[in-house]
N, C-alpha and C positions, 0 to 999 in steps of 0.2 A: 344343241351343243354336241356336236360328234367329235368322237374321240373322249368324253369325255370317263374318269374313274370315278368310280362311288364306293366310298367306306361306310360299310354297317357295324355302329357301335354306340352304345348308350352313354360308356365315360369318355374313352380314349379318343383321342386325335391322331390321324395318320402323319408318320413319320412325311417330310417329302412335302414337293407342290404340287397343285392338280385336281385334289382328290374335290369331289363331290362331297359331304359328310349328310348321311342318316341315322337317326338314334332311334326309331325303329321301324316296326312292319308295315303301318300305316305310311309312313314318309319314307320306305323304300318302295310301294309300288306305285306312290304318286308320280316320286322321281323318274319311273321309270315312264311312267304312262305318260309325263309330260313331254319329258327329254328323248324318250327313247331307249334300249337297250345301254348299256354302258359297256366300252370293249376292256374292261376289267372292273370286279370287284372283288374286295378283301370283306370277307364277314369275319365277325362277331357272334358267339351261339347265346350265351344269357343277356339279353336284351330291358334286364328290368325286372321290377315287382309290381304288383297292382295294386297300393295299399288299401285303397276303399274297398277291391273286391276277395282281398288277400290271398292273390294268387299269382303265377306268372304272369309275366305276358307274350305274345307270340314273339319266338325264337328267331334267331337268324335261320334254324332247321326249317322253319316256318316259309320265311323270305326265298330258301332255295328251292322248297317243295310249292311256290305259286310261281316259280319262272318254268318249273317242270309241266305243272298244272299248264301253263300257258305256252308251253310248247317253247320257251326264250330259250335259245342255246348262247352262254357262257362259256370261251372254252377257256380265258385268262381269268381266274379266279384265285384266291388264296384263302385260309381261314387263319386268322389272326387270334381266336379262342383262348382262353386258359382253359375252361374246358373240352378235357381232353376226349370223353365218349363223345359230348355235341359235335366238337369239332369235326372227326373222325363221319360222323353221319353224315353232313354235311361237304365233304369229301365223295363219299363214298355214291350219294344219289348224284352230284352231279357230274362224276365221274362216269357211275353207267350211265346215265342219262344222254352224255354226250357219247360215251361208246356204240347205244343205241342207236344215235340219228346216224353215227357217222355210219354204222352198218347196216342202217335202214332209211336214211334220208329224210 
């Protein structure tokens, strides 16, 4: 599906048509692996609770640090968050991240 958007978010629905939807970290890197890269995504940083194991579960911080891990450059992204530290992390690695490759390829 090229060209395709993927929204990472565990409630919310993206505004707009188009989008891909993931509700979390497992089903954004399948999406990915199946589909391919996506030329935009909007994350989400709190992804959920884990009641059985009562704990989080893996963050959208998560989602951007295994396209890092995997070398995927993003350069259309947004972070849709109400959390405001997550969101801002999530920024900020894939921010350098991409400043990195464009400076080192």
């Amino acid at each position: 599906m090229p060209g395709y958007k993927l929204y990472l978010d565990d409630i919310r629905t993206p505004k707009g048509d188009g989008w891909t939807v993931v509700r979390s970290y497992e089903e954004f890197v399948a999406t990915i692996k199946q589909l391919g890269l996506p030329q935009e995504i909007s994350f989400d940083h709190d992804l959920g609770w884990d009641d059985e194991h009562n704990c989080e579960v893996k963050s959208g911080y998560d989602c951007a640090k295994w396209l890092v891990e995997n070398d995927l450059v993003v350069e259309n992204f947004n972070v849709h968050s109400a959390n405001p530290v997550g969101a801002e992390n999530i920024k900020r690695l894939l921010q350098n991240f991409l400043k990195f490759k464009q400076e080192h390829g």
